[in-house]
FINUNU-146874 format. One record per residue: residue in one letter; x, z, y of N, C-alpha, C in turn; residue number from 1. Coordinates in pm, 1 decimal, m for minus. Each point is the difference from the previous one (the first is absolute). Layout:
> res|n_c1|n_c3|n_c2|ca_c1|ca_c3|ca_c2|c_c1|c_c3|c_c2|n
> a|X|Z|Y|X|Z|Y|X|Z|Y|NUM
...
***
This chain:
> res|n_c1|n_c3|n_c2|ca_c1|ca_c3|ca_c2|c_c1|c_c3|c_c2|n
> x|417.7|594.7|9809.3|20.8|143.1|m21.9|141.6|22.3|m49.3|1
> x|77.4|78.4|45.7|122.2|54.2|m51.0|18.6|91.8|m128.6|2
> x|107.1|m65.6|m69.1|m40.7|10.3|m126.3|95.4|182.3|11.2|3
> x|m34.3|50.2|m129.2|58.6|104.9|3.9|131.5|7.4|m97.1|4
> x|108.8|66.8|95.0|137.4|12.8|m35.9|m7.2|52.5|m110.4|5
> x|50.2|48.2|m153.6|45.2|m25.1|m101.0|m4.4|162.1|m18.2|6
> x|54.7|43.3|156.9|m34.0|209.6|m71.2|m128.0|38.3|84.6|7
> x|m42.9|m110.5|96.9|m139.0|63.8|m39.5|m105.2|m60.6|m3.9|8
> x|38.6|m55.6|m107.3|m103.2|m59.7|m125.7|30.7|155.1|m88.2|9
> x|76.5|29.2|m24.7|18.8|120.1|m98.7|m73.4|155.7|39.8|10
> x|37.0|m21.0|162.8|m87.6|127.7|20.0|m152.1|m19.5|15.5|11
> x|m42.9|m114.0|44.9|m150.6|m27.0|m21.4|m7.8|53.7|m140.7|12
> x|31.3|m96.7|m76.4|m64.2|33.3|m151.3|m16.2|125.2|m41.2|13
> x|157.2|91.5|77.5|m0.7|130.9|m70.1|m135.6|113.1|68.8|14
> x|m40.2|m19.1|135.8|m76.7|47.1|91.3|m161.3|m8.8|m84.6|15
> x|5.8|m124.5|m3.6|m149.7|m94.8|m39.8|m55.1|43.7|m115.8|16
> x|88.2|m33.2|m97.5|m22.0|27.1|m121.1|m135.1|10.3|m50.5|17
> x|m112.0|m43.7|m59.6|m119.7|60.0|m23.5|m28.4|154.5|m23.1|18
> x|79.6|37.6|m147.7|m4.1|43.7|m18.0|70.4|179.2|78.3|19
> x|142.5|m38.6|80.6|4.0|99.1|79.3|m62.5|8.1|138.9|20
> x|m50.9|m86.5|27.3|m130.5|30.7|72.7|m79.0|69.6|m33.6|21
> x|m53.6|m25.8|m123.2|m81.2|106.4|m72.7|19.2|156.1|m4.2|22
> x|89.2|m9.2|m9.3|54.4|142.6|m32.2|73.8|104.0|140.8|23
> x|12.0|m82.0|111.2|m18.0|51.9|92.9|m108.6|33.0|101.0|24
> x|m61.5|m101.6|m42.2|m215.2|28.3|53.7|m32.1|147.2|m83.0|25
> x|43.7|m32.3|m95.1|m75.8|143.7|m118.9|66.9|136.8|79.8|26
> x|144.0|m7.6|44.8|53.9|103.3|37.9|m22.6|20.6|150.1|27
> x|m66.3|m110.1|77.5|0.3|50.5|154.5|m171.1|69.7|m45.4|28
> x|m89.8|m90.6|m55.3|m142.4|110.4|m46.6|42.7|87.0|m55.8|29
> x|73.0|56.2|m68.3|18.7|146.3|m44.7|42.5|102.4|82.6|30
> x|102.7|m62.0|83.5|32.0|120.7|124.0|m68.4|6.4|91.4|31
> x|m129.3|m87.8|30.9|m69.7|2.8|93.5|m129.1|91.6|m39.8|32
> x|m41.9|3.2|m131.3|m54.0|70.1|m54.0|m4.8|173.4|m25.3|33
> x|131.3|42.4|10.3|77.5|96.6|15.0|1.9|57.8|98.3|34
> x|m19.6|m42.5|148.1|11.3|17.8|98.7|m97.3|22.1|67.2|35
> x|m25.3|137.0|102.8|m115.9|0.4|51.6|22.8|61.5|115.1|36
> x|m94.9|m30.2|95.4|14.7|39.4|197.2|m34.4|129.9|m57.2|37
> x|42.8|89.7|76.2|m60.3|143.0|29.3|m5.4|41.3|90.4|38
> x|m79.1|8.5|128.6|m31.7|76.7|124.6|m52.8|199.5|m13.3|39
> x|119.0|20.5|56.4|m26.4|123.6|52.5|m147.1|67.5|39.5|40
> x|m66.0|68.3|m2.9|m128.1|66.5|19.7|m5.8|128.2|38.2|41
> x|m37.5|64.0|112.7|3.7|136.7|37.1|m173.0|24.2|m51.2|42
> x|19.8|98.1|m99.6|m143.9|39.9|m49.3|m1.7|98.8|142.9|43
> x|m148.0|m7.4|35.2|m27.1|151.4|108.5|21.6|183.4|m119.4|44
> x|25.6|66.7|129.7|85.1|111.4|m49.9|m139.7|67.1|m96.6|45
> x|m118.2|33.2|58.0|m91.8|50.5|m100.8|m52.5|m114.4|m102.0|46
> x|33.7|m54.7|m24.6|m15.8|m146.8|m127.7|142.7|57.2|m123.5|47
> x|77.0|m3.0|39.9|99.6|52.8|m65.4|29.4|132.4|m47.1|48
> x|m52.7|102.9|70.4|m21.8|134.9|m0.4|m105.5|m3.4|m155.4|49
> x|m62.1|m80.7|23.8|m113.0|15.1|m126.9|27.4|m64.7|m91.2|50
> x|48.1|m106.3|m67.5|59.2|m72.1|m36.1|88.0|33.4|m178.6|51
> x|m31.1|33.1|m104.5|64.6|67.5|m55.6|135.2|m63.6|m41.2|52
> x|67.0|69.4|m39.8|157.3|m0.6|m19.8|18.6|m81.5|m75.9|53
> x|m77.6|m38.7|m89.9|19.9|m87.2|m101.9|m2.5|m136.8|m6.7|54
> x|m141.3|m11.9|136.6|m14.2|m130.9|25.9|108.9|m91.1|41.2|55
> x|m23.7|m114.6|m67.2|134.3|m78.5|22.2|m28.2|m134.8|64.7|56
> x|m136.1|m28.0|m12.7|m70.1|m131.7|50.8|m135.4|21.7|81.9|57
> x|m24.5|m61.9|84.5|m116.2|17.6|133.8|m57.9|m155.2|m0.2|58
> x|m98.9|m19.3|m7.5|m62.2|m54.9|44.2|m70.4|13.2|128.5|59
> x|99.3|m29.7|129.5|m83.3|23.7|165.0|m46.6|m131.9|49.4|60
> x|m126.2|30.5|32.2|m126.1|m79.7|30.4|m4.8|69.6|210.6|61
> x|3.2|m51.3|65.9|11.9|m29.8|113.8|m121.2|m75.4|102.8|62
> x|m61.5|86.9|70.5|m82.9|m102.0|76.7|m8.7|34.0|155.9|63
> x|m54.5|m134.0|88.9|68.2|67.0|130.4|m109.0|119.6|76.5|64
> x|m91.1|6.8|m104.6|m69.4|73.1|67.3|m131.7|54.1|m98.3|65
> x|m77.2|107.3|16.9|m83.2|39.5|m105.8|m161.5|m26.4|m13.9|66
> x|80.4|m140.7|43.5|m237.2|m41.8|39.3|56.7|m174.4|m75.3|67
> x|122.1|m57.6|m20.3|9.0|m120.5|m85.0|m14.6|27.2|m89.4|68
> x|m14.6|m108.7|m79.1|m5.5|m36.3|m155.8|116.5|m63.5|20.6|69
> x|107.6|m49.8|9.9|121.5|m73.3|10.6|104.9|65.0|m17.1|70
> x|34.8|m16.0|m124.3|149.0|104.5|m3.9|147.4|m82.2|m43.5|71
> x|102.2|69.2|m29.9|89.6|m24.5|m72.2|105.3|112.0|m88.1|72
> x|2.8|m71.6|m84.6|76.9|78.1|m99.8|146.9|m12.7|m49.4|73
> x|82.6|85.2|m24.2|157.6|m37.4|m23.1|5.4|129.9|m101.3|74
> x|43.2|m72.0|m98.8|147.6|89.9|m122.8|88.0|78.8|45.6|75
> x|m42.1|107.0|m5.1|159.9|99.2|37.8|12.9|82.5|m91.1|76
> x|192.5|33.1|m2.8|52.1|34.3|m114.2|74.7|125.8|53.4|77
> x|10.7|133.5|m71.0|107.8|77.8|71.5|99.5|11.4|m36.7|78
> x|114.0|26.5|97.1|124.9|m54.7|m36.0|60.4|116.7|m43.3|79
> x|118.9|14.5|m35.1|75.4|118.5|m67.8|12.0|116.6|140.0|80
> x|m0.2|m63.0|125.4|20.3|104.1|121.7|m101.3|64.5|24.3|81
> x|m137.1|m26.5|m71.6|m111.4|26.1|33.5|m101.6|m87.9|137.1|82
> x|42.6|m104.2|m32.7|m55.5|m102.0|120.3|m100.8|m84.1|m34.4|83
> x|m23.3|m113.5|28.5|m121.9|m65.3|7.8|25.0|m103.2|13.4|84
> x|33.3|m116.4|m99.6|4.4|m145.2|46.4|m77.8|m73.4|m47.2|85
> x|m14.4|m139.4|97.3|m100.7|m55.5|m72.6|67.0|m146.9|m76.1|86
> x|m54.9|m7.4|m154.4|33.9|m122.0|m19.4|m51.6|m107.5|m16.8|87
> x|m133.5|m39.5|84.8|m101.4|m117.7|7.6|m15.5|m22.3|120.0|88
> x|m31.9|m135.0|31.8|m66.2|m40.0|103.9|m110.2|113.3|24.6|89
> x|m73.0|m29.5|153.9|m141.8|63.2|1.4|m124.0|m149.2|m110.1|90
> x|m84.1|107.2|m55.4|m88.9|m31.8|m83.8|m127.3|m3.0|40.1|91
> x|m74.3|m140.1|56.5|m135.3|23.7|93.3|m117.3|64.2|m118.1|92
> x|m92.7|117.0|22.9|m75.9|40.9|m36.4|m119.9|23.8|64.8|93
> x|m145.0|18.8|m58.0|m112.6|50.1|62.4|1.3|133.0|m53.2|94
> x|m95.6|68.9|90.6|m4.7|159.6|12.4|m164.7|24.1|28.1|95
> x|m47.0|111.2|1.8|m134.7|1.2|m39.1|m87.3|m59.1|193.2|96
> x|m73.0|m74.7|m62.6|m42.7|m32.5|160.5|m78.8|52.9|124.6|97
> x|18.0|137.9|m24.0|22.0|98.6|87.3|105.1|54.8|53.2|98
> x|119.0|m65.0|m69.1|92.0|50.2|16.2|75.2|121.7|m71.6|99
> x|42.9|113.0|48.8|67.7|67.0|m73.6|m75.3|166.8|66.6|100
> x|46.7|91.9|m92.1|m135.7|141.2|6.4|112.8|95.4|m57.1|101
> x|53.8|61.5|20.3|109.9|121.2|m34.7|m70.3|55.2|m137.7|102
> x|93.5|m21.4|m108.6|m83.9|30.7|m125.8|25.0|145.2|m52.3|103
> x|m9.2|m11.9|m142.4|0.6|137.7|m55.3|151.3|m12.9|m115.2|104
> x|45.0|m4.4|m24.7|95.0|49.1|m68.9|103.7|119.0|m62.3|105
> x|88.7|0.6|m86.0|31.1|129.3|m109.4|102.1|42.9|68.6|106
> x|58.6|m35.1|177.1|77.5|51.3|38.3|m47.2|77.1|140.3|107
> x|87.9|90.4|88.7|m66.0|122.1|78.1|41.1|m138.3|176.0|108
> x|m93.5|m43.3|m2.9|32.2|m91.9|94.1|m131.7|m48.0|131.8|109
> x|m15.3|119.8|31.4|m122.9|25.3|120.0|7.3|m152.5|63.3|110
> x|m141.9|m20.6|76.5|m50.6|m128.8|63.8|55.7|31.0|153.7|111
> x|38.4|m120.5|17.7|31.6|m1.7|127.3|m64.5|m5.1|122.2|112
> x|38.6|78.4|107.2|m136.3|1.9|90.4|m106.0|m111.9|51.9|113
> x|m79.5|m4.4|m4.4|m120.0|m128.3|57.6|8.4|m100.5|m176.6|114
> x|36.5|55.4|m88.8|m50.1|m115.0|m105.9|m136.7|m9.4|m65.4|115
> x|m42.3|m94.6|m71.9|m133.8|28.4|m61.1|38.4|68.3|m121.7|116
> x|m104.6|78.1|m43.3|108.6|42.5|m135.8|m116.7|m80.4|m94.9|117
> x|66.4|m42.7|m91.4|m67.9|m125.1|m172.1|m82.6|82.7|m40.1|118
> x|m152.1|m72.9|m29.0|m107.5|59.0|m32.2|m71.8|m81.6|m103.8|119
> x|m67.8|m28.5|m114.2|m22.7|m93.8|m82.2|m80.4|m99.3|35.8|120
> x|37.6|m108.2|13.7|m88.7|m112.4|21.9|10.0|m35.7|150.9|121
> x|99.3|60.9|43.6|36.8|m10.6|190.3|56.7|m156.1|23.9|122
> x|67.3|m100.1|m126.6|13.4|m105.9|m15.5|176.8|38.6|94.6|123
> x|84.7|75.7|22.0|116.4|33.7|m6.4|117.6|3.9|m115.4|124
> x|109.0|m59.2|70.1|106.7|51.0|m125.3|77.0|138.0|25.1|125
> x|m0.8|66.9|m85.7|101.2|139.8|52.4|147.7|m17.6|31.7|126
> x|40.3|69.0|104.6|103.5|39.2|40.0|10.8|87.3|m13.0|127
> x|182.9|61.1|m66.3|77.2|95.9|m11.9|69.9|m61.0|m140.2|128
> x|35.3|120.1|m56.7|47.3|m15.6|m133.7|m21.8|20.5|m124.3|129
> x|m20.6|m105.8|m79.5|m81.0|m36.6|m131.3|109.9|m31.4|m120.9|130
> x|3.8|76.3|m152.0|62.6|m40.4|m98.0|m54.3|m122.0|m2.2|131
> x|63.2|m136.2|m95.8|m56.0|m78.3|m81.6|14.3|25.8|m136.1|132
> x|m99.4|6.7|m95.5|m13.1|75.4|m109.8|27.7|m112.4|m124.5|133
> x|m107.3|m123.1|13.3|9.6|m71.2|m97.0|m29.2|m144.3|45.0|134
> x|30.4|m123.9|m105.5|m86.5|m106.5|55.5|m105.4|m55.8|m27.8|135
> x|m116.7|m84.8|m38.6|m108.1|m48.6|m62.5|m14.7|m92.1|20.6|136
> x|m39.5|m51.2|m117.2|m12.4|m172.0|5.7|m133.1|m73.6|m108.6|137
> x|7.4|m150.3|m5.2|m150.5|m20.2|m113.5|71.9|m44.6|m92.6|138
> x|168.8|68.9|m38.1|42.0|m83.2|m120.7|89.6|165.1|m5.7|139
> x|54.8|m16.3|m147.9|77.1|109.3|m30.8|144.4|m32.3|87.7|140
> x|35.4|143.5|m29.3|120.6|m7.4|125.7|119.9|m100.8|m14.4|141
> x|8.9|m75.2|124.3|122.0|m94.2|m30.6|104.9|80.0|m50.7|142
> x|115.1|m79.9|m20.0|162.2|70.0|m50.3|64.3|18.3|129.5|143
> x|m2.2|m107.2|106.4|6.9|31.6|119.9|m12.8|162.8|98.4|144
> x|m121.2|10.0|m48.9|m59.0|126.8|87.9|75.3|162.9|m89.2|145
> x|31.9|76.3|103.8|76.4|123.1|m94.8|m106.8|147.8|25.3|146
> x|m100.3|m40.9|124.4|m102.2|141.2|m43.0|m85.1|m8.8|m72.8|147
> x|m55.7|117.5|m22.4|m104.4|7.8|m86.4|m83.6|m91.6|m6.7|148
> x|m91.8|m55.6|m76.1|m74.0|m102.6|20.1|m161.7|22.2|m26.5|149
> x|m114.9|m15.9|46.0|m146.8|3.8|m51.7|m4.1|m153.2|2.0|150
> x|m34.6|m18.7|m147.2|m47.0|m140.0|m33.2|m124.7|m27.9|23.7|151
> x|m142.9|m54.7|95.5|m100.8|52.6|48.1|m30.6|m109.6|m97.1|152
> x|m157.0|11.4|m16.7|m111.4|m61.6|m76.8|m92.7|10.0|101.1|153
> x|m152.0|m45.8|m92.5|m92.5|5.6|86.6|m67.2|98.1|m9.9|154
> x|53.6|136.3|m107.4|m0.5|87.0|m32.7|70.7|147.3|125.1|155
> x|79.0|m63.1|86.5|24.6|115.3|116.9|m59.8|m54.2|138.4|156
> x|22.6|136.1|56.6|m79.4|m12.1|104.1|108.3|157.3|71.9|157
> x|0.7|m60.2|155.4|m17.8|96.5|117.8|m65.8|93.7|17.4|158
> x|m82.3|134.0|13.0|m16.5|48.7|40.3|m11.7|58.8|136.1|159
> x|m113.5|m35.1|89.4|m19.5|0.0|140.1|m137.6|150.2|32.4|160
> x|m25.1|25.7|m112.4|m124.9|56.1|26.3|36.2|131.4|39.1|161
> x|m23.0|58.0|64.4|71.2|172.9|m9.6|m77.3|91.9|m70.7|162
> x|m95.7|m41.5|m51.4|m118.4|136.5|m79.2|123.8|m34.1|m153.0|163
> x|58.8|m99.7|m17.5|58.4|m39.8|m144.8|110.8|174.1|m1.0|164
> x|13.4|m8.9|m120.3|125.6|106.6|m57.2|79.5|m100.6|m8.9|165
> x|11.5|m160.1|9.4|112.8|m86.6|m18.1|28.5|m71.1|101.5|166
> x|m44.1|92.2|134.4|50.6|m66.3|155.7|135.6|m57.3|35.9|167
> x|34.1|m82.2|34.8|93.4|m64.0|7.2|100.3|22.1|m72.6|168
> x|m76.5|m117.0|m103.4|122.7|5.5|m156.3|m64.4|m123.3|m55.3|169
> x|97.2|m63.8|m70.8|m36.6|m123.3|m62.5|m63.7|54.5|m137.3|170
> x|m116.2|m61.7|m69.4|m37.5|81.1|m139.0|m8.3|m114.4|m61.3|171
> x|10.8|14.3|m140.8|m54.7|m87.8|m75.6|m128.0|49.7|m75.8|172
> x|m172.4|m71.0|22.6|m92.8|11.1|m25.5|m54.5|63.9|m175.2|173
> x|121.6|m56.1|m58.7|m4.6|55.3|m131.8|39.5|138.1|m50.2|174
> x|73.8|38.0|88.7|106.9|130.9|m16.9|m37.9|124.6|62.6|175
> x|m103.3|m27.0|113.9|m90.6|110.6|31.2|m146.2|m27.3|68.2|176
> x|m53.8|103.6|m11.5|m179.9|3.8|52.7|3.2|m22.2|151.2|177
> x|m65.3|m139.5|m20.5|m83.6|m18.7|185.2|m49.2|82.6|39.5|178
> x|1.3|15.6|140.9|m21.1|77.8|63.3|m3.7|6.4|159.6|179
> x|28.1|m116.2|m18.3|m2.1|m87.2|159.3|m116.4|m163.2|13.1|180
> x|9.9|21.0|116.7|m60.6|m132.5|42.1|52.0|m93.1|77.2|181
> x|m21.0|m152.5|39.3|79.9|m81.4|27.6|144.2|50.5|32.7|182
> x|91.7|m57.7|m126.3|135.6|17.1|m6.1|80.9|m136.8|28.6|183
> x|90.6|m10.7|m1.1|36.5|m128.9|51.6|88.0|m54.0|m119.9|184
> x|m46.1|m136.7|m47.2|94.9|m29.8|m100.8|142.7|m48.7|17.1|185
> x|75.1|15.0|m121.7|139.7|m6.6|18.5|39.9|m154.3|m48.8|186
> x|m104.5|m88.6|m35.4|24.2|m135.2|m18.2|m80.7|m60.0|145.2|187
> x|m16.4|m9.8|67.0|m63.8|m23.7|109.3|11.5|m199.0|m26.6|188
> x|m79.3|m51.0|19.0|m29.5|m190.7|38.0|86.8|m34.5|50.9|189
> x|51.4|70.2|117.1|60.9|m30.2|104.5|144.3|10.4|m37.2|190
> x|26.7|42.5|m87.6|152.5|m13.3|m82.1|77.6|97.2|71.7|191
> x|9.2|58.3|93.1|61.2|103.9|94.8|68.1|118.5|m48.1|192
> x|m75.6|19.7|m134.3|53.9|84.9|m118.2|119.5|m36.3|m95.6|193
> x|m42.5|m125.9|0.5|116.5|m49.7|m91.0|118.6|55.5|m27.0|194
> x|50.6|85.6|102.0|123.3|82.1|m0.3|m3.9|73.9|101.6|195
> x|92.4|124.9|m17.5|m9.2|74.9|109.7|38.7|129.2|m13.8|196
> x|m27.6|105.6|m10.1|124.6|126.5|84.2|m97.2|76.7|41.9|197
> x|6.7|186.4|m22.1|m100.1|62.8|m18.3|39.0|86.6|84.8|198
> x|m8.1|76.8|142.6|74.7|5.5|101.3|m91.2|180.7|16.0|199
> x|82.1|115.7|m55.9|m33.7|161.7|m35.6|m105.4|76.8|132.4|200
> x|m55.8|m102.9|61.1|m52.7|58.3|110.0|m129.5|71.1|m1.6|201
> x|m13.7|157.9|25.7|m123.3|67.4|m51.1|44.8|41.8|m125.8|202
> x|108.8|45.0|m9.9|5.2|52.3|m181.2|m70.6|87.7|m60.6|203
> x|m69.5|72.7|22.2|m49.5|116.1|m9.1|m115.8|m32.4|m15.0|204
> x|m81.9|m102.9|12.4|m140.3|m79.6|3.8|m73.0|64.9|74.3|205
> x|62.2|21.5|153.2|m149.7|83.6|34.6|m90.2|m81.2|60.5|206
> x|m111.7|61.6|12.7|m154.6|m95.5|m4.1|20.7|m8.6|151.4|207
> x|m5.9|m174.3|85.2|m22.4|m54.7|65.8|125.1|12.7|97.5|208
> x|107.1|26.1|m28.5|87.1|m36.3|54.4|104.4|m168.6|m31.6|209
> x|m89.4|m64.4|m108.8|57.1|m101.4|m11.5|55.0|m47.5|m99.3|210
> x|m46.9|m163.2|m42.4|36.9|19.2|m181.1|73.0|m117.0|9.3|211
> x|93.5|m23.0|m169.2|m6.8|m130.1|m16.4|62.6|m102.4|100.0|212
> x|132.5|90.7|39.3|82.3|m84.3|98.2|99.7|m74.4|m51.3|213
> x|31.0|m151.5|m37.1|98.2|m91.2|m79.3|49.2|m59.0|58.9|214
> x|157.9|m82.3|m18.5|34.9|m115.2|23.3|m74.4|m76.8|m72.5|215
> x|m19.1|m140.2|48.3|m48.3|m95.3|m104.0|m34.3|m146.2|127.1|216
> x|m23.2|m64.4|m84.8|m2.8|m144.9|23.9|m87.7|m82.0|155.8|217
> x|64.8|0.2|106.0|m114.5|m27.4|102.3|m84.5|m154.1|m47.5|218
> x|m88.1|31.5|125.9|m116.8|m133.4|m43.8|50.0|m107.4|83.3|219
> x|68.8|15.2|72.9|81.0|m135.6|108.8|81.6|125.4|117.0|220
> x|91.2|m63.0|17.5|85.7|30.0|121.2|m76.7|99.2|110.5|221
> x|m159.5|m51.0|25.6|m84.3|35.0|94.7|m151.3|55.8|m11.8|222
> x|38.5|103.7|m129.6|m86.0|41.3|m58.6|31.4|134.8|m10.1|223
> x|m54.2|109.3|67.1|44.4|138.7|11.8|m59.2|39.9|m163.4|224
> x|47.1|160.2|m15.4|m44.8|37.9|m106.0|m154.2|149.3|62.8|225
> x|m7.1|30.9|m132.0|m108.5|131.9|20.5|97.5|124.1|40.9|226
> x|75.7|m43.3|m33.6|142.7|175.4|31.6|137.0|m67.9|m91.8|227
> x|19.1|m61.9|m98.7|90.4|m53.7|m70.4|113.0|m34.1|111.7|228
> x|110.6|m66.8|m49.2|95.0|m60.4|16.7|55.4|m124.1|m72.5|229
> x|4.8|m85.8|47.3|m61.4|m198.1|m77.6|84.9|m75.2|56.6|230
> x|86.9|m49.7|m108.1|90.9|m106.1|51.4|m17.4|m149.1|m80.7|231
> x|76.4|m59.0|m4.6|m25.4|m154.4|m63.2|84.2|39.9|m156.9|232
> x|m54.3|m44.7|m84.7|56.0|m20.1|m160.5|151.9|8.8|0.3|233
> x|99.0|m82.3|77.7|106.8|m12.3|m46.1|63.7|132.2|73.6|234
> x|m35.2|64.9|98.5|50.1|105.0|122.8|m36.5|132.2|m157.2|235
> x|m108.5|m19.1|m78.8|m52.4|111.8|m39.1|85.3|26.1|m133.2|236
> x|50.7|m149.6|m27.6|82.0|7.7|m128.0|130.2|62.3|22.1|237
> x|32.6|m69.7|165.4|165.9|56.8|m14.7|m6.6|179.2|43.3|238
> x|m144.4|65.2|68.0|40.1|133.9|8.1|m28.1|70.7|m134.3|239
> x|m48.7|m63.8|m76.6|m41.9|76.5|m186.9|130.7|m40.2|m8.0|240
> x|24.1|m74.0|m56.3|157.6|m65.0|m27.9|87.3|131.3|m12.9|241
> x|30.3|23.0|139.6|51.9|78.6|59.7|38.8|154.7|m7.0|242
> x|m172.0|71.9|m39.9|m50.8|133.3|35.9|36.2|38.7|m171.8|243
> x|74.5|141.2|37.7|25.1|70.7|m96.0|m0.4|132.3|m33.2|244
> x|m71.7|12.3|m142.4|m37.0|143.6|46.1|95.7|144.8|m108.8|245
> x|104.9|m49.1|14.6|125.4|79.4|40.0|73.2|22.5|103.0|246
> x|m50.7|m56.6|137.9|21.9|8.0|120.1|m95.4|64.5|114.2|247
> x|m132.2|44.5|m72.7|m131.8|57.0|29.9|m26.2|m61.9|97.1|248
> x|m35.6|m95.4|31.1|m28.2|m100.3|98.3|m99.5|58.7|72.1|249
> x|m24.9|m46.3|154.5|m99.8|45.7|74.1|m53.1|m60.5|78.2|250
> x|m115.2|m3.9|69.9|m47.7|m104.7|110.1|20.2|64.2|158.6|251
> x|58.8|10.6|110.6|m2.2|33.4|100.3|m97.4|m113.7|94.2|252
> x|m127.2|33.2|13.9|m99.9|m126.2|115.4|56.7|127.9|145.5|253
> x|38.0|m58.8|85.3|m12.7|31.3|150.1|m59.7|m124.7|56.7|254
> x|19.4|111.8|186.0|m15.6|m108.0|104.7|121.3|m17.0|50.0|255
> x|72.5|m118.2|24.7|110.9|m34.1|70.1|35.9|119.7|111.1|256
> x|135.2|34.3|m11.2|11.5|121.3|150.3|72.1|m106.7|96.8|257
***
């Protein structure tokens, strides 16, 4: 092996260094960290029309059609021009396994011709446009998470029943009079609760148009939901992570145009 000349032996050492190695690893992860893709997004013109001014973050959920359970989801942010970019990969999700049912929501955003419109227990996720209000989980709110938080027990419960005065609303059993029957608990076996995202659809609670629509935790990759929206633990951490509610965050579910 050829030995090395005398200046660079000097620049090895100076290159090598352990320690400035160190310290240039720390600085290429920091700017890489810093740095994020952003793809352009044309929201459709009546999606945006409704859309309030304030909103600054979307959660759009995408599917190719309104009879899958197979969706995807991407982060979008609006930009100072008033645009739409996205800064995530697409995010594989399940959707209710009926697919998707034109829902009810707090904005003036008529169903589109030939849709089903969301009816309770139709096993659909709604499409159109939905606040996200708060998140819920079986532990008090991380430091992580910045919305509101319901810390659930085995003490809350869903509301599915429509004769209830507490139709689609999370209650806690202590804090007011039953009045419903099979409600769905918010600690569920199935851990699916564990975390998750409370998605404003039906605000108004009216009876049988549909309750109790969340992000939260799918049961495998290939496991539709009842109407929810269900991704894998770490997908669910980085959109809480994320969602802020000084930016009035929102959910947009379509069908691909």
């Amino acid at each position: 092996m050829t030995p090395f000349s005398a200046a660079e032996e000097t620049l090895r050492r100076f290159y090598f260094h352990p320690l400035r190695m160190h310290r240039l690893l720390v600085l290429f992860l920091t700017l890489a960290s810093c740095t994020r893709m952003t793809v352009p997004v044309q929201m459709p013109t009546e999606i945006s029309a409704v859309l309030p001014y304030n909103c600054r973050q979307v959660l759009h959920v995408t599917a190719v059609n309104d009879r899958t359970s197979v969706a995807e989801l991407r982060m979008l942010e609006r930009t100072p021009a008033n645009a739409w970019q996205a800064i995530s990969v697409a995010i594989p999700v399940r959707i209710g396994r009926n697919g998707l049912a034109w829902g009810h929501g707090e904005f003036a955003l008529p169903a589109p011709a030939g849709w089903r419109i969301k009816t309770e227990g139709d096993g659909c996720a709604p499409a159109g446009v939905f606040r996200i209000t708060q998140s819920f989980g079986d532990e008090p709110r991380p430091g992580w998470i910045k919305l509101p938080h319901i810390h659930c027990t085995a003490n809350h419960w869903g509301i599915d029943d429509v004769r209830s005065r507490h139709y689609n609303q999370i209650v806690d059993d202590r804090t007011v009079v039953c009045d419903w029957t099979g409600p769905e608990t918010m600690v569920p076996s199935s851990g699916c609760y564990k975390l998750g995202a409370v998605i404003a659809h039906n605000p108004q609670h009216q009876p049988g148009l549909g309750s109790c629509i969340f992000m939260h935790l799918w049961l495998g990759e290939d496991v539709p939901t009842a109407g929810c929206t269900a991704m894998s633990e770490p997908h669910l951490r980085q959109v809480l992570t994320w969602l802020n509610p000084a930016t009035n965050p929102c959910l947009v579910q379509l069908v691909q145009p």
